[in-house]
C-alpha positions in Angstrom: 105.7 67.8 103.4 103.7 66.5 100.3 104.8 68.4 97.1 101.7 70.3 95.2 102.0 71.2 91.5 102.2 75.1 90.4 99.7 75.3 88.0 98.6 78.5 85.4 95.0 78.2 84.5 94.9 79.6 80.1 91.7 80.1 79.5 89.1 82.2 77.7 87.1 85.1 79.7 83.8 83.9 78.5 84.6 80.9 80.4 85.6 82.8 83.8 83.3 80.4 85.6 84.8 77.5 84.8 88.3 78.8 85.7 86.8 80.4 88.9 85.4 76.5 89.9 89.1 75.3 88.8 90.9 78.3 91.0 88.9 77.7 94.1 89.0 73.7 94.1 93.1 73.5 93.3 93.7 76.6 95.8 91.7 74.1 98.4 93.9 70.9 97.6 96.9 73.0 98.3 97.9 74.4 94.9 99.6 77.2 94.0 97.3 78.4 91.1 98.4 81.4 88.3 95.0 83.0 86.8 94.9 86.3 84.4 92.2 87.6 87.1 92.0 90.4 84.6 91.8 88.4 81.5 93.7 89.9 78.1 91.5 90.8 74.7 91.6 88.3 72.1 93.7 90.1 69.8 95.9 90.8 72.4 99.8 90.1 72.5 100.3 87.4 75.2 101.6 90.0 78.1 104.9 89.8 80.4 103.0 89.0 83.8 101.4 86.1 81.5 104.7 84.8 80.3 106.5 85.1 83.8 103.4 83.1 85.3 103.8 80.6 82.6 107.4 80.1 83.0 107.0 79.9 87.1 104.0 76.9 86.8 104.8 73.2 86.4 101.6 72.9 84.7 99.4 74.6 81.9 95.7 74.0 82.7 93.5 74.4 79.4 90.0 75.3 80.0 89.1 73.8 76.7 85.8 74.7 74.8 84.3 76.5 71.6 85.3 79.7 73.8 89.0 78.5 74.4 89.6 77.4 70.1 88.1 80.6 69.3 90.8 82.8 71.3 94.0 83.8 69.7 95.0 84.7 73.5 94.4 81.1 74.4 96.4 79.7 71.4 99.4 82.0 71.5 99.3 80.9 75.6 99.5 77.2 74.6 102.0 77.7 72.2 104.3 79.6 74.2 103.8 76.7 77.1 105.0 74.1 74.6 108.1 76.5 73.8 109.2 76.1 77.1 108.4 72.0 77.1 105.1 72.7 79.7 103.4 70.1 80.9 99.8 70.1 79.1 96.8 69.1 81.3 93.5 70.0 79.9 90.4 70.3 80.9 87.4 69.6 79.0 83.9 70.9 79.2 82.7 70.9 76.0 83.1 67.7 73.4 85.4 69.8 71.1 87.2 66.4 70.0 86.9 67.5 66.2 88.2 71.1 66.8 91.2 70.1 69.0 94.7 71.7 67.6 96.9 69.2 66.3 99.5 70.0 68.8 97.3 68.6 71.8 95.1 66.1 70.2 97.1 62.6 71.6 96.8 64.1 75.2 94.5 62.7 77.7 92.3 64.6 79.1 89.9 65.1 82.5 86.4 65.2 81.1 83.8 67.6 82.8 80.9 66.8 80.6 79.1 63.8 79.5 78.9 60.3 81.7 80.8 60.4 84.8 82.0 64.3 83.6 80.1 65.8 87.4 82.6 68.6 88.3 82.4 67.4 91.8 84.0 63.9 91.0 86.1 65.0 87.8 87.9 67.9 90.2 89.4 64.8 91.9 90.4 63.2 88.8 91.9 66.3 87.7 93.9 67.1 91.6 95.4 63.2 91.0 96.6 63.8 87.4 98.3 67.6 88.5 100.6 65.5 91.0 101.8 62.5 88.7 105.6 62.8 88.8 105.1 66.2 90.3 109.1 65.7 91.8 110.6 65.5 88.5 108.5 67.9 87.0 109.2 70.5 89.9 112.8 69.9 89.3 111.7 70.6 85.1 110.4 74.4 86.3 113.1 75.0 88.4 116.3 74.2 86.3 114.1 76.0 83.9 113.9 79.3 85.9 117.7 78.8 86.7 118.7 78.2 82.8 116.8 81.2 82.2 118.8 83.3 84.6 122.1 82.1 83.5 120.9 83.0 79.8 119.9 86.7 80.4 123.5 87.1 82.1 122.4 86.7 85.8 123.6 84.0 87.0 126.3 81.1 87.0 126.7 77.7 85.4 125.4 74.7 88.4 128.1 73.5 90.3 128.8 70.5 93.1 125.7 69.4 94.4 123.3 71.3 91.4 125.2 70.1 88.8 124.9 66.4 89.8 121.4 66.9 91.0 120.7 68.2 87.3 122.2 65.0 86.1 120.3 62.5 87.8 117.3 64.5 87.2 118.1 64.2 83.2 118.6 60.2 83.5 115.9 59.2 85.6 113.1 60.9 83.1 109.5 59.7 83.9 107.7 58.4 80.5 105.4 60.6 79.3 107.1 63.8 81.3 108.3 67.1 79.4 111.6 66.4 77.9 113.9 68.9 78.6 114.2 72.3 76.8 117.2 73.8 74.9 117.9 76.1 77.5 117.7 73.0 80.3 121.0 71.3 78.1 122.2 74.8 77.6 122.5 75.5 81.0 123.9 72.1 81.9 126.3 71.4 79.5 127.9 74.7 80.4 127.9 73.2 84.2 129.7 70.5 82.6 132.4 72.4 80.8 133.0 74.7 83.8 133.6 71.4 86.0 136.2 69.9 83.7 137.8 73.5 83.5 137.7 73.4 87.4 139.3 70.2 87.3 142.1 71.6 85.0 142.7 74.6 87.2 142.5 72.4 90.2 145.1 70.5 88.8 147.4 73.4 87.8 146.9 75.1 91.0 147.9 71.5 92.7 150.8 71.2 90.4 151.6 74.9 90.9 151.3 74.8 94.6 153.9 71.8 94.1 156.2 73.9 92.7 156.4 76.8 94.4 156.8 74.5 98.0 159.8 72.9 96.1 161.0 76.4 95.0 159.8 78.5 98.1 158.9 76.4 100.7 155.7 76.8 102.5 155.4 80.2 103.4 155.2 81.4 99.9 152.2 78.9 99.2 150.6 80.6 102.3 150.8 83.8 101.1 149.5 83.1 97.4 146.7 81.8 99.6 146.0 84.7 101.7 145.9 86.8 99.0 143.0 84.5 96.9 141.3 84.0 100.1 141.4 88.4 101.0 140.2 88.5 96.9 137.4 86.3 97.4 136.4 88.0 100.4 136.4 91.3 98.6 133.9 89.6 95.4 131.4 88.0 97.9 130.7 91.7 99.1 128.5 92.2 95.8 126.3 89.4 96.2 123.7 88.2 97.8 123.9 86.7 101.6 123.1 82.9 100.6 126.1 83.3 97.6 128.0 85.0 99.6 128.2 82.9 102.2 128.8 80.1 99.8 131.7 81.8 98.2 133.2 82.1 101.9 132.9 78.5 102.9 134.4 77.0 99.5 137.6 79.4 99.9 138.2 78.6 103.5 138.0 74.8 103.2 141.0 73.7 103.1 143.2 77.1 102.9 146.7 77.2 103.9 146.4 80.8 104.8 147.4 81.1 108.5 147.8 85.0 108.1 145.6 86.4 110.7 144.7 89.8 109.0 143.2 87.6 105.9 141.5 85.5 108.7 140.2 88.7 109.9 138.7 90.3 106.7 136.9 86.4 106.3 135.5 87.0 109.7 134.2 90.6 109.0 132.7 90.2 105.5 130.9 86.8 106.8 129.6 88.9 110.1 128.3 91.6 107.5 126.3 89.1 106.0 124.9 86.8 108.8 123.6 90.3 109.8 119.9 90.6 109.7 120.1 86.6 108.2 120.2 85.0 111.2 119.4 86.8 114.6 116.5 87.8 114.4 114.8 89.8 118.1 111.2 91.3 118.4 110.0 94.1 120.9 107.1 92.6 122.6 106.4 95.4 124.9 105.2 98.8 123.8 107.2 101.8 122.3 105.2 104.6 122.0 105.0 107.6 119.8 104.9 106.7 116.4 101.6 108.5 114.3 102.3 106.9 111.1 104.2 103.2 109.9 105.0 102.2 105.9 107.1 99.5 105.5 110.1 100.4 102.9 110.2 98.5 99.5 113.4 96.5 99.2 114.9 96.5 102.7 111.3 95.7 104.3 112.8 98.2 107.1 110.1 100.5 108.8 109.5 104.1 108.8 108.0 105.4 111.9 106.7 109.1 111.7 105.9 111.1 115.1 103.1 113.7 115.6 105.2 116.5 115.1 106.9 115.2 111.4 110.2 113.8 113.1 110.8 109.7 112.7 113.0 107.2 112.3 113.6 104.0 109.9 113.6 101.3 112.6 114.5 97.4 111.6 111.1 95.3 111.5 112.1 92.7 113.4 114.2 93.9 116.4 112.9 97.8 116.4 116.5 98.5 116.3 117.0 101.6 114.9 118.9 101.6 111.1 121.3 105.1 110.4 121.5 107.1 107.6 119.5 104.2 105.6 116.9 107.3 104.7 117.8 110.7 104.9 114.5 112.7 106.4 113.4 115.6 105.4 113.7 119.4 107.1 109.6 119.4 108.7 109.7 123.1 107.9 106.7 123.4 110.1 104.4 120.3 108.6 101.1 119.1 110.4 101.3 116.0 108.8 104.2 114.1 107.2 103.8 110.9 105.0 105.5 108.5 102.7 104.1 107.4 99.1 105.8 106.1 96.2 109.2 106.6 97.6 108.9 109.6 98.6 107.7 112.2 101.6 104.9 114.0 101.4 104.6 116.8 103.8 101.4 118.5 104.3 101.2 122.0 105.8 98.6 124.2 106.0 97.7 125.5 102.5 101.1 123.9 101.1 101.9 120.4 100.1 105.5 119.8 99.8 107.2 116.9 97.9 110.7 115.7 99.1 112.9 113.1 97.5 115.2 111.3 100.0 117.2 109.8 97.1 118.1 112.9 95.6 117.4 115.2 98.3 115.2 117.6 96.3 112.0 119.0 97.2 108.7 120.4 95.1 106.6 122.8 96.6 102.8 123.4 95.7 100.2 126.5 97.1 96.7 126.3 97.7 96.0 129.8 98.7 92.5 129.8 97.6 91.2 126.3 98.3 91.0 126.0 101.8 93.5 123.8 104.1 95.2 121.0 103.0 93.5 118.0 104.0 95.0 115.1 102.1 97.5 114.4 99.6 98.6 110.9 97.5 101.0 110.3 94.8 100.8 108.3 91.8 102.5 104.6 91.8 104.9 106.4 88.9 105.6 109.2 91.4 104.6 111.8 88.9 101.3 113.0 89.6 100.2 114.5 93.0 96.3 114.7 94.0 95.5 116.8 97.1 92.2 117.4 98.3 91.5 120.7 100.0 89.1 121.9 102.6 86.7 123.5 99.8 85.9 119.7 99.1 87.8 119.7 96.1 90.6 117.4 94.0 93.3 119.3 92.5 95.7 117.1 89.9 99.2 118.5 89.5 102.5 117.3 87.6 105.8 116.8 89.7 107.6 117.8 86.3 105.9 120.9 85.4 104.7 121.7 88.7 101.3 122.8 87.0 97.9 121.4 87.2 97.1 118.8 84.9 93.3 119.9 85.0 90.7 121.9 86.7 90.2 120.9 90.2 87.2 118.2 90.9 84.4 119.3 93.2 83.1 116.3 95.1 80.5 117.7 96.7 81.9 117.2 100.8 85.0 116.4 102.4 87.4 113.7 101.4 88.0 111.7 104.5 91.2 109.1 102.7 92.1 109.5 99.4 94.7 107.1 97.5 96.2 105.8 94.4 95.3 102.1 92.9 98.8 100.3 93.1 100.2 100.4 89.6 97.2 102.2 88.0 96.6 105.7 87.3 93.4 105.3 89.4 92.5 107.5 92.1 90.0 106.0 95.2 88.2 108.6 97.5 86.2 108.2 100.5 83.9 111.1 100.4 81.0 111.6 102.8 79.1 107.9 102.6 80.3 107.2 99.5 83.3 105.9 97.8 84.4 108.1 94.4 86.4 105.8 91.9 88.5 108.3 89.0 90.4 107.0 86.4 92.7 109.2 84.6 92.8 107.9 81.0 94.7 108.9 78.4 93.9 111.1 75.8 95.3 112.8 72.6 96.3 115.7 74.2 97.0 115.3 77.8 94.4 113.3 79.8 91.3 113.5 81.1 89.3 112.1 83.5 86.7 109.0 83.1 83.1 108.9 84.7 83.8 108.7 88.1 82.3 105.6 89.5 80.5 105.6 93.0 80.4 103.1 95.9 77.7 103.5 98.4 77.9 103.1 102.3 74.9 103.8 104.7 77.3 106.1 106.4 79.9 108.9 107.3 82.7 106.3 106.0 85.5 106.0 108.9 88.3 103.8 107.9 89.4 102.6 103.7 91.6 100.1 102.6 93.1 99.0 99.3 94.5 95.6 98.8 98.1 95.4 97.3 97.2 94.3 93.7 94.5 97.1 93.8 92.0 94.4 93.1 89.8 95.3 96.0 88.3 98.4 98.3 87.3 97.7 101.6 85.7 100.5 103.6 83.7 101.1 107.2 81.0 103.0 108.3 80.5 102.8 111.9 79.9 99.1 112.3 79.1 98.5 108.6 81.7 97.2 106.5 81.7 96.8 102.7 84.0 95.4 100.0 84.2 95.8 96.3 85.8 94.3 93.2 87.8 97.2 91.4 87.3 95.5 88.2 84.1 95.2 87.7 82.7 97.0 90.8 80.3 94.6 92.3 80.5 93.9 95.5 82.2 91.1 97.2 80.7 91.3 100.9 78.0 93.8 100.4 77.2 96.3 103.2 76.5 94.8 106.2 77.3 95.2 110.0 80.7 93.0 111.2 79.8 93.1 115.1 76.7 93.7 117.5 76.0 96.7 119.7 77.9 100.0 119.4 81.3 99.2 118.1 82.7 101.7 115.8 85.5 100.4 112.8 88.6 102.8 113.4 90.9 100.9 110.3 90.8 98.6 108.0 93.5 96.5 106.2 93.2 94.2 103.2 95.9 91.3 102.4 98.0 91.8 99.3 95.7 89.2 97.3 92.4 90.7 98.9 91.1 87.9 100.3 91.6 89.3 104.1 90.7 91.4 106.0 92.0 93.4 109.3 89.9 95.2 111.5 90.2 97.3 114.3 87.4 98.2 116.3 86.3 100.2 119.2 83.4 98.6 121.5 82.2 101.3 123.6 79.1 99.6 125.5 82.2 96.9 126.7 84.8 98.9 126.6 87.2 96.9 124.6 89.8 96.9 122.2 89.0 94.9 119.0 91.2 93.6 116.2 90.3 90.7 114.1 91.3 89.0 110.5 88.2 88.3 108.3 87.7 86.2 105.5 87.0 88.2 102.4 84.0 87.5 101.3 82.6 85.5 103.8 82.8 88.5 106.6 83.7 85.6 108.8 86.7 86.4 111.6 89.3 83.3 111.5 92.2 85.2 114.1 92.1 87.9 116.8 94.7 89.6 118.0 94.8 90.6 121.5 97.0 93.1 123.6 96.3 96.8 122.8 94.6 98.8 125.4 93.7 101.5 123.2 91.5 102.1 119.7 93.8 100.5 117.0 94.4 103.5 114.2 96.7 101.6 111.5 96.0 98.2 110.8 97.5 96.5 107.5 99.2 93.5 106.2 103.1 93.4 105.3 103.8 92.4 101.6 103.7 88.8 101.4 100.6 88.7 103.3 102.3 86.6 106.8 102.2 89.3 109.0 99.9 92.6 110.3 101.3 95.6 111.7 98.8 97.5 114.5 99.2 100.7 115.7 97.2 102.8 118.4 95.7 105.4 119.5 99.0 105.7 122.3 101.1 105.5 118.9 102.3 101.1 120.1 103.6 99.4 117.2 103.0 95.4 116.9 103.6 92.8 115.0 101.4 89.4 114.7 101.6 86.3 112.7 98.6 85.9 110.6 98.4 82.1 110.7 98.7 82.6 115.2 97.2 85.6 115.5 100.0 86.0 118.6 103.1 88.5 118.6 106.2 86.7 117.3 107.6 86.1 119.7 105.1 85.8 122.8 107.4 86.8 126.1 106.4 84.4 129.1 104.4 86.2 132.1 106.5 87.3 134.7 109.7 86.6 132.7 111.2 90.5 133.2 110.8 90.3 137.0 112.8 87.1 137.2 115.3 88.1 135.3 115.3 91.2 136.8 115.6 89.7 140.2 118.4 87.1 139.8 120.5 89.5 137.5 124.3 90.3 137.4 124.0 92.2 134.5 124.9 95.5 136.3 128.4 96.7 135.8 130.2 96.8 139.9 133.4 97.6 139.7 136.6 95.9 141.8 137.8 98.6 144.3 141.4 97.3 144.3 141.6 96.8 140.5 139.3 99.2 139.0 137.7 97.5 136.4 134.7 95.2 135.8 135.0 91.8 134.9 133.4 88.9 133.3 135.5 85.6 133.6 133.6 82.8 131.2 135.0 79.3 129.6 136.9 80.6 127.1 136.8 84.8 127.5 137.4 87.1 129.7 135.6 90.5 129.3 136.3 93.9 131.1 135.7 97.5 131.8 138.5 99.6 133.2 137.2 103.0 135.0 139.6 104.7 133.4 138.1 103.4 129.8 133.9 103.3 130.5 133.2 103.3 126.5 134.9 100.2 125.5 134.6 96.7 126.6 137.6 94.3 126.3 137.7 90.8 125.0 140.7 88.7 125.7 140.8 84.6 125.3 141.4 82.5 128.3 142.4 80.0 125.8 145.5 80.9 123.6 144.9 78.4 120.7 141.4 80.0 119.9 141.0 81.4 117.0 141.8 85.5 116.3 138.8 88.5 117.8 137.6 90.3 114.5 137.0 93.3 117.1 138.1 92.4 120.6 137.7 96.7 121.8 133.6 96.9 122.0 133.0 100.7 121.7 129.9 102.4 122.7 128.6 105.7 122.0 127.8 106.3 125.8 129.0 105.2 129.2 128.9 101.0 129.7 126.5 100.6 132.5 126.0 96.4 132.1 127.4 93.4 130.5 126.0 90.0 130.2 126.8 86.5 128.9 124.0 84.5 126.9 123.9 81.0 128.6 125.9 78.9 126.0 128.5 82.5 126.2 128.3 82.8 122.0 126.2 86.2 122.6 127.8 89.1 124.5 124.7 91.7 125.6 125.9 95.2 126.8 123.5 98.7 127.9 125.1 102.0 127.4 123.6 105.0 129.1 122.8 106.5 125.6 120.1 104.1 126.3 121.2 101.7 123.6 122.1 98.0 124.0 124.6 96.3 122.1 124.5 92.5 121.0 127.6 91.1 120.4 129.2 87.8 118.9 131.4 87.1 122.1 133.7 84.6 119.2 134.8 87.3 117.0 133.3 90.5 118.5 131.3 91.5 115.8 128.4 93.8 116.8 125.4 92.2 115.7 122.7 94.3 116.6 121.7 97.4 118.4 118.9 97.4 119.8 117.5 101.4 121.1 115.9 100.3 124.7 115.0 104.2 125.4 114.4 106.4 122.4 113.1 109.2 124.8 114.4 111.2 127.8 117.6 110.6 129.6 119.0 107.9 131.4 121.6 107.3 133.6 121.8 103.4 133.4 120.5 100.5 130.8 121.3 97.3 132.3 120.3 94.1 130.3 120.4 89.9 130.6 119.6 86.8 129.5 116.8 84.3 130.4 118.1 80.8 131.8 117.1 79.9 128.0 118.9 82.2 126.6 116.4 82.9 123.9 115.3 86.0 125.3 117.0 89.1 127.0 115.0 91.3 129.8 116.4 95.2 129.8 115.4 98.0 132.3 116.6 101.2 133.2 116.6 103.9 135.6 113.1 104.7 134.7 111.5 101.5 135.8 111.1 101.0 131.6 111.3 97.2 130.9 111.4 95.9 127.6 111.3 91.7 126.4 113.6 91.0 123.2 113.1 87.7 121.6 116.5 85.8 120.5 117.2 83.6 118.3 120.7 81.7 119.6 123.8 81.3 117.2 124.5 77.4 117.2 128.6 76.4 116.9 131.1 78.8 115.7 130.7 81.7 113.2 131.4 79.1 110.2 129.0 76.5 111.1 126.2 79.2 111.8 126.8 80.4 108.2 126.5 77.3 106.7 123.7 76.6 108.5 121.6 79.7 106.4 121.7 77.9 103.4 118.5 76.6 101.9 117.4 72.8 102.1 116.2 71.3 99.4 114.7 67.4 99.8 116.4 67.1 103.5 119.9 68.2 102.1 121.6 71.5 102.3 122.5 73.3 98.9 126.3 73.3 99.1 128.0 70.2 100.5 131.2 71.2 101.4 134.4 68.3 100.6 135.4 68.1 104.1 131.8 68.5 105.9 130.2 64.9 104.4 127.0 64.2 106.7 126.5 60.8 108.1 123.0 58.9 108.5 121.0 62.1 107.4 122.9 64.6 110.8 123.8 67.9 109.7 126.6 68.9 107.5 127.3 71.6 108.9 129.0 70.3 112.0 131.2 68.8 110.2 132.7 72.4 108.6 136.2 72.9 109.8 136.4 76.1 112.0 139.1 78.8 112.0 142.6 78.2 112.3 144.0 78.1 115.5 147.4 79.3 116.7 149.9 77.0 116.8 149.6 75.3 114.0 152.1 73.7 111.5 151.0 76.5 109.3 150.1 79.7 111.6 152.4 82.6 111.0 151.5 84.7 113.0 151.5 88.3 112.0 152.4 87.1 108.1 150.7 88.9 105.2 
């Protein structure tokens, strides 16, 4: 894959053209481009977000002119660049030769006036000069970025494969390339001092491991060993899956520890963690019911409210549902319940009630005289609620004081979505055709509220949507869609109608960047179901995703911008890729009847013993009658290595058990209507996976396709539902490993007994559990 540059653009917003043409052409040659959409003042202190962008780019663009010398923004920009040993690359379109600062004047730079200065032909100059020794200078921003996090206390010294990466990258130093920064020889030279203290200690734990086989033979160096390897099990617990699972490897390699209860806690803590890294399933058939979907920040779980308040915080991926992550709150009787800023919000009829899941603590607020409740947001701070009421008006309150911040606002007829600007104390209401814009702005005493600005549709508006920098409003009217800039409120794609005949826009969702948009539509002369992605501002539809049968409600983009979530008027949930426009993953026609057909997944139990059973290569799995909540595993082969869990318990009666193809996955159905994915090496529960979340049933019975990539479950109630697998490759080891990120075709850690030959993976090479039998195995030891 050709390597771009990350580039920041610094320049002055008089010149917002010329970094507008610079944005759009990189973005095109496959960029990844920083601009200050917003611009700072020119007195202005150079701000965080511009400091973190400048830190992230591998280039500082200058936008050079009389506009860009004139700006103390623009200087203090280019000086903190040059702190930080930034690649300079500017760009001139004005002859400002004179004017130059002394710190740039010896650069060269890409002309965009004069002879031979056309902006079509000195773009490509400029796109060839970004990627000159753009390897070595991506390696410059990211031992930067590291350095920095070892500085501020978060993270460690470069070890094994970083360090000496860092070290070839310091000799081979391209002429005329950034030289390395203070923190860059910071950061390495304490690399260097931890490896000669790891030398030293791997010396005295040698010398020591000497001694103590002369003075207390084997078993004693075992046991030292077990009880480093249980300690460094217990420290990887705190950090984060890809360090974790590096911290694991490095203390296995090579252990003497034969104990199998520290073998054990290895297996469990390493389990924890390839949880929800590396199986991933998808539902690609409907489960009804759910009225509203927000993702949750930080686990990226989802929250899936019914029509009558109740809900459930389901994992994104599998739809598996995830306890006690979010306690919910007591309905009390609510017509609507949502989530904002953290927290529920639970509309009643003249009542909005506030409930904090964290702290479990709850704000109530009347509106006796206003009319019913009709809408309700909170502030990106969480402390300011806005409800409008049925009398057409916005009342402000404080979640502190619990009093109104100000008289209520009348706007004149009834608010149809109302929200808050992400990180901006901006309020955005779609009322009657028009869109109402409110900033609250500080004052001297309290604050106030600005000019409302207003946004005009043709019609009733029917669907709103706020991108996730609060850059841009989208909204629909009917067939009529608009979209405005919330800086400067012009419009990007003015008014206009997005499909022929009578189709009527039931939601709208804009990317995280703005520049998409979701729509879901209803086409009632044809009958059908649409929902499309749209350039933004182009109106142009690029993707269309197909496969609801009824008017899409909810239609909006996940942070990062890769996926959209639908839901319908029959409250389906899906998810599609944005790039395919198809549900990930996309289940084969006729699939579940097949498997269905050809199944042995349903549990039959041997008259004369009593028990069903499972014989495979290397396990044997059973269910005694006497014992129909817990599966057995036992191994047909006595040297493999130790079952973390080899009693599978269920929270209902096992009705099936099946074996994934290559027999690594162990698939079992509970009539709690549950299934339960299994690591059939170790027994560690992977996943589970709620097949019915309504009604009773009195069997689940589940298998694998031929492929193995997919299971097939049904029950009792005819219900089938398709879950996409992604297989576990070699044993529990090896599938860690194989997690960790590549960088240039090789895998971060390279363990010393896994060495890769001719470019094959490293991984298969990483020595599995110990196996009874050994010269070192003492079995039952500490």
């Amino acid at each position: 894959m050709t390597q771009h540059s990350r580039i920041f653009i610094s320049y002055s917003h008089k010149d917002r053209d010329r970094a507008d043409f610079l944005w759009r052409e990189l973005c095109a040659r496959g960029h990844a481009v920083f601009i200050d959409r917003e611009g700072i003042l020119e007195t202005e202190h150079i701000t965080n977000r511009i400091r973190e962008m400048i830190v992230g780019a591998d280039i500082v663009l200058l936008v050079l002119g009389a506009n860009w010398i004139a700006s103390p923004a623009c200087r203090m920009e280019l000086g903190f660049a040059l702190d930080h040993n930034k690649r300079i690359l500017p760009a001139a379109f004005e002859d400002v030769g004179a004017d130059l600062p002394a710190e740039i004047k010896d650069i060269n730079y890409v002309r965009f006036y004069g002879p031979g200065g056309a902006w079509a032909d000195a773009i490509e100059r400029l796109d060839t000069a970004t990627d000159r020794d753009i390897d070595w200078i991506r390696l410059h921003t990211r031992f930067g970025e590291a350095a920095a996090r070892f500085i501020a206390g978060e993270g460690a010294p470069p070890r094994g494969h970083e360090l000496r990466a860092m070290r070839r990258w310091i000799e081979h130093h391209p002429k005329g390339a950034p030289d390395p920064t203070e923190d860059h020889w910071r950061y390495f030279k304490a690399g260097m001092a931890r490896r000669k203290w790891g030398q030293i200690g791997a010396a005295v734990v040698v010398t020591l491991a000497l001694t103590l086989a002369t003075l207390g033979g084997m078993r004693a160096i075992a046991t030292t060993q077990c009880e480093a390897l249980r300690s460094g099990v217990r420290a990887s617990e705190a950090l984060d899956p890809v360090a974790a699972i590096e911290t694991i490897l490095t203390l296995a390699d090579n252990s003497f520890c034969r104990a199998s209860s520290a073998w054990l806690a290895v297996l469990g803590t390493l389990g924890e963690t390839l949880r929800d890294q590396r199986l991933r399933a998808t539902l690609t058939l409907p489960d009804p019911g759910a009225q509203v979907a927000a993702v949750l920040p930080g686990s990226g779980h989802l929250l899936a409210l019914n029509a009558d308040g109740g809900g459930a915080v389901l994992d994104l991926i599998t739809g598996a549902r995830i306890e006690d992550e979010l306690p919910m709150p007591a309905q009390g009787g609510a017509r609507r319940v949502l989530y904002d800023a953290g927290r529920f919000v639970l509309i009643h009829a003249r009542r909005v009630t506030i409930w904090d899941p964290a702290t479990r603590r709850g704000w109530g607020f009347a509106f006796a005289n206003g009319g019913p409740v009709t809408h309700a947001a909170l502030s990106p701070g969480g402390e300011t609620l806005v409800v409008a009421t049925g009398d057409d008006r916005l009342h402000f309150h404080s979640l502190a004081s619990g009093r109104a911040l100000r008289a209520a606002v009348d706007l004149g007829a009834p608010v149809r979505f109302l929200s808050f600007v992400p990180d901006r104390p901006r309020v955005v209401a779609a009322v009657g055709d028009m869109v109402r814009v409110i900033d609250l702005v500080p004052a001297a005493q309290g604050r106030r509220l600005a000019e409302p600005r207003t946004l005009p549709m043709p019609g009733e508006i029917t669907a709103m949507s706020l991108s996730g920098n609060g850059s841009t409003v989208a909204v629909a009217s009917g067939n009529v869609v608009g979209v405005w800039d919330l800086t400067t409120f012009e419009p990007i794609f003015a008014p206009d109608e997005y499909y022929y005949g009578p189709v009527d826009i039931r939601s709208l969702g804009l990317s995280p960047d703005g520049l998409q948009l979701a729509v879901g539509a209803d086409d009632r002369a044809a009958g059908l179901q649409h929902a499309r992605i749209h350039d933004v501002p182009s109106g142009k539809y690029s993707v269309t995703l197909q496969g609801h049968d009824s008017p899409v409600r909810s239609i909006r983009f996940l942070p990062g911008g890769r996926s959209v979530m639908t839901r319908d008027a029959a409250g389906v949930l899906r998810l599609y890729d944005v790039a395919s426009g198809r549900p990930a993953p996309d289940a084969a026609p006729g699939m579940a009847e097949a498997v269905i057909a050809t199944s042995q997944a349903m549990v039959r139990f041997e008259d004369a013993a009593g028990r069903a059973r499972l014989a495979a290569t290397g396990t044997e799995i059973t269910l005694h009658r006497g014992q129909p909540r817990s599966v057995r595993l036992a191994h047909v082969d006595d040297a493999a290595p130790p079952f973390y869990n080899d009693r599978l318990s269920h929270d209902g009666l096992v009705t099936s058990m099946a074996l994934s193809p290559d027999e690594r996955l162990l698939v079992t159905g509970a009539d709690d209507g549950r299934l339960y994915l299994w690591d059939a090496q170790t027994g560690l529960l992977l996943y589970t996976l709620g097949h019915a979340v309504q009604g009773l049933v009195t069997f689940v019975a589940a298998d694998f396709s031929p492929s193995g990539d997919h299971i097939v479950s049904w029950d009792n109630h005819g219900t089938r539902r398709v879950w996409a697998v992604q297989p576990l490759t070699g044993d529990l080891f090896q599938t860690a490993c194989r997690l960790l990120p590549v960088h240039d075709g090789v895998r971060r850690l390279a363990m010393p007994g896994a060495a890769a030959q001719d470019g094959a993976d490293p991984c298969d090479a990483i020595p599995g559990m110990p196996r009874p039998g050994g010269v070192m195995w003492l079995a039952g030891g500490n």
